[in-house]
C-alpha positions as CSV (number, residue, x, y, z in Angstrom):
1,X,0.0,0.0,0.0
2,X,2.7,2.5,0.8
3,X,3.7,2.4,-3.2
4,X,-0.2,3.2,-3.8
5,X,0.3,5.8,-1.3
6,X,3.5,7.4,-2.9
7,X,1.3,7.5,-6.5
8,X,-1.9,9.4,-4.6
9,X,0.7,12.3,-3.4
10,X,2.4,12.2,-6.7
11,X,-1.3,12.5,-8.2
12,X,-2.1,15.2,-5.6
13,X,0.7,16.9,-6.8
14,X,-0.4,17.3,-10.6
15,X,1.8,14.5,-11.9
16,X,-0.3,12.8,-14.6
17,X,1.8,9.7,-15.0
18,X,1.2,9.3,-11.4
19,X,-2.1,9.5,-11.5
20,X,-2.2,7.2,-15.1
21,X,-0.8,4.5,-13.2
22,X,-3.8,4.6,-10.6
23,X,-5.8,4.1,-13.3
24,X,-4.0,1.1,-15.0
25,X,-4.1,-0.2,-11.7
26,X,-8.0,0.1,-11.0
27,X,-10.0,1.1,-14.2
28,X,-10.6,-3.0,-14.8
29,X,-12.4,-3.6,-11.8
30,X,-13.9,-0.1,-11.3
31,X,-15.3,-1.1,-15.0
32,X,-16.8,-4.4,-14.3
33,X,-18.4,-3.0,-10.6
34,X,-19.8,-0.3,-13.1
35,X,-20.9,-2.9,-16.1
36,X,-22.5,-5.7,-13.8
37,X,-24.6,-2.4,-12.2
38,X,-26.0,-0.7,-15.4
39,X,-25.7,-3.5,-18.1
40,X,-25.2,-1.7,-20.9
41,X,-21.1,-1.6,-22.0
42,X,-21.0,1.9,-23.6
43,X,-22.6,3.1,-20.9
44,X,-20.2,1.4,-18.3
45,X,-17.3,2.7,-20.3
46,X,-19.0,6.4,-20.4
47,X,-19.4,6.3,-16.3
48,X,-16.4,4.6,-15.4
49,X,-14.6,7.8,-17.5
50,X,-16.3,9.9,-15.4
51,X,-15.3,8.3,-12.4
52,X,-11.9,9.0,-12.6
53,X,-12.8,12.7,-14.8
54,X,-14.4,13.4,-11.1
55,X,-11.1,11.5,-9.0
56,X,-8.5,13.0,-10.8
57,X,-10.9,16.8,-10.2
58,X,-11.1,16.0,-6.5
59,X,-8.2,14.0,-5.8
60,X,-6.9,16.9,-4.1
61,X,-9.6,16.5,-1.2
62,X,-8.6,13.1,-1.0
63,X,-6.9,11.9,2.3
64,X,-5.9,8.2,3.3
65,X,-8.1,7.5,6.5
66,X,-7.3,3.8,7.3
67,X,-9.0,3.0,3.9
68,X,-7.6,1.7,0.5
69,X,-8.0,4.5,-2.3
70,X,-9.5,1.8,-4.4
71,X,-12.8,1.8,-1.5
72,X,-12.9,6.0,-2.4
73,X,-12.9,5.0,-6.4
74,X,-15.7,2.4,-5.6
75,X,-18.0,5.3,-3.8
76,X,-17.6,7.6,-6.8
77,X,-18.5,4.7,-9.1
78,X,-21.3,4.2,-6.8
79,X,-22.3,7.5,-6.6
80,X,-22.1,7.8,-10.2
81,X,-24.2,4.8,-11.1
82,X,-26.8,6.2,-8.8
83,X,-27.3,9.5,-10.5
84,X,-27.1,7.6,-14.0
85,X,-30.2,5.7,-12.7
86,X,-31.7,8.8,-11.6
87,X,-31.1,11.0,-14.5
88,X,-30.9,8.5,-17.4
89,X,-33.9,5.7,-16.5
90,X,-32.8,3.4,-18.7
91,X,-33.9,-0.2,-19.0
92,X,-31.8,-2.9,-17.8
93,X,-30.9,-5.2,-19.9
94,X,-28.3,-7.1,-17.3
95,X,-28.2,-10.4,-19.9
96,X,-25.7,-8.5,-22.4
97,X,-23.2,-7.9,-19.9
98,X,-20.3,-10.4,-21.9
99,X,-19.7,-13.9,-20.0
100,X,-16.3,-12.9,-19.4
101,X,-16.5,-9.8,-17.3
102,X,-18.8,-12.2,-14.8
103,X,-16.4,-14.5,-13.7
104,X,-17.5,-17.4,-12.0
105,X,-16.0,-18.4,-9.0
106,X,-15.4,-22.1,-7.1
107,X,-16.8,-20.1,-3.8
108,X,-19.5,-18.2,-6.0
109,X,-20.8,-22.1,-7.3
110,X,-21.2,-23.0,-3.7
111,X,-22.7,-20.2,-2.2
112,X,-25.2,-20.2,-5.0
113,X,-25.7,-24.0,-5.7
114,X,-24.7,-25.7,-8.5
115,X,-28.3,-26.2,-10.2
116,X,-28.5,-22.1,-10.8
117,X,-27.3,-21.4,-14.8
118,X,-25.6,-18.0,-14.9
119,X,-28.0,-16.5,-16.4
120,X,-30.7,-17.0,-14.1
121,X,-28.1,-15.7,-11.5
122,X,-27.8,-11.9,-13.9
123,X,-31.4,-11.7,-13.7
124,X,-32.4,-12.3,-10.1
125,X,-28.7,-10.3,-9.1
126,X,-30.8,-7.1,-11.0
127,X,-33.3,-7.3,-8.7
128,X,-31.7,-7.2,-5.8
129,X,-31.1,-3.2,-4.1
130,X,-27.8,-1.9,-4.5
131,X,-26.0,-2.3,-1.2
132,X,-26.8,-6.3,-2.1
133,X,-25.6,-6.3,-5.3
134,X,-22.3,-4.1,-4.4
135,X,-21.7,-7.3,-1.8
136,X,-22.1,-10.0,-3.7
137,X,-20.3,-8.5,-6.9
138,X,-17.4,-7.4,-4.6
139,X,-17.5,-10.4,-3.2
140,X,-17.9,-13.3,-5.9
141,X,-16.9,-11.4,-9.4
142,X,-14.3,-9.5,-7.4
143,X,-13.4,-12.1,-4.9
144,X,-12.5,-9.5,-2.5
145,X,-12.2,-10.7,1.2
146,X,-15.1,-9.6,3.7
147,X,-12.2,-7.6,5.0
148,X,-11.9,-5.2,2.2
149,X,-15.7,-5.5,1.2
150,X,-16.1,-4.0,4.7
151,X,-13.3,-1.2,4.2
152,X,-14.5,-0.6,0.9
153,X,-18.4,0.2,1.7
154,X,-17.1,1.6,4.8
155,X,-18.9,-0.8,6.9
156,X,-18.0,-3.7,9.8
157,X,-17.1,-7.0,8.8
158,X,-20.0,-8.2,10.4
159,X,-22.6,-6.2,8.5
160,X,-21.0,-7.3,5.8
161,X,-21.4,-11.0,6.9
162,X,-24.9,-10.2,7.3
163,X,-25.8,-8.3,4.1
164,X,-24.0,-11.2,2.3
165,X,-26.2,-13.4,4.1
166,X,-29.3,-11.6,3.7
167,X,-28.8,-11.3,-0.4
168,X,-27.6,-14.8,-0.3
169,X,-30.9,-15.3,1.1
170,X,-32.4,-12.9,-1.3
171,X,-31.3,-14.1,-4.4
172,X,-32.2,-17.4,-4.0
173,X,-35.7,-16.8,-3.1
174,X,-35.7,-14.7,-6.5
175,X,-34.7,-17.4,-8.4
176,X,-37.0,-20.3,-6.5
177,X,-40.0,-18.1,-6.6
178,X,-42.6,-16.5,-7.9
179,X,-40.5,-13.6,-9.1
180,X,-38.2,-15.2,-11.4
181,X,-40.7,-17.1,-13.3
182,X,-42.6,-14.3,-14.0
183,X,-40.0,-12.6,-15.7
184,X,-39.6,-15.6,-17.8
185,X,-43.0,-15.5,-19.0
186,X,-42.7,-12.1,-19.9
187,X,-39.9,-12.3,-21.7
């Protein structure tokens, strides 16, 4: 981390090569968070621009505070894929988001049992509210630890035990219910 930290001041500082090298580092995942959220790949390229358009603005104000810089990139993206839903209202189409960008996972496959096809998975995961989604992305496309989930969303380990639970939970309900099959109907 103290490398990462040396590139931030450097940043800070106005150097642009500095700053570059933040964004070689986390673009890729700050893409994916963005793509598995809104669905649509030219939109996801369009925000996660803006995301670091809007870090590399306000980087200045940016002071390390126990937490990774990459958990401060992840509440811009947030942030930023909140006021695309509230400004833009698109639909979301979830199901064109390219196989390779969701990533399975051997601890994904359990959590989720084997019988689920993936794309049953991208269709209950879009119903599911935001703080779920973040989890479970962060946590089975990302395969971040509940550790850094929690530094990330700026929350306890616990809660972040729980909210994975709960969407767990959640998620399969979706897909054993009433609610998945009626989106196959209409469809």
């Amino acid at each position: 981390m103290k490398e990462e930290e040396l590139l931030v001041k450097k940043a800070q500082e106005g150097n642009a090569d500095a700053f570059g090298k933040l964004y070689d580092t986390h673009m890729p995942r700050i893409f994916r968070f963005i793509v598995l959220k809104v669905g649509a790949k030219h939109d996801a390229e369009d925000l996660t621009q803006q995301v670091f358009i809007n870090a590399w603005q306000h980087l200045p104000n940016f002071e390390f505070k126990g937490f990774p810089f990459s958990s401060w990139l992840y509440r811009i993206a947030s942030n930023a894929v909140i006021d695309y839903y509230r400004t833009a209202r698109p639909t979301y189409d979830i199901e064109k988001v390219p196989e390779e960008l969701v990533a399975r996972t051997a601890a994904m496959e359990n959590e989720l049992d084997h019988s689920f096809g993936m794309e049953t998975i991208k269709i209950a995961l879009a119903k599911l509210d935001p703080e779920h989604q973040n989890v479970l992305i962060l946590r089975f496309v990302e395969d971040r630890s509940t550790k850094e989930i929690a530094e990330l969303i700026e929350k306890s380990e616990g809660a972040v035990r729980v909210i994975q639970h709960r969407a767990l939970k959640t998620l399969k309900s979706i897909v054993d219910g009433k609610q998945y099959r009626s989106t196959i109907k209409e469809a």
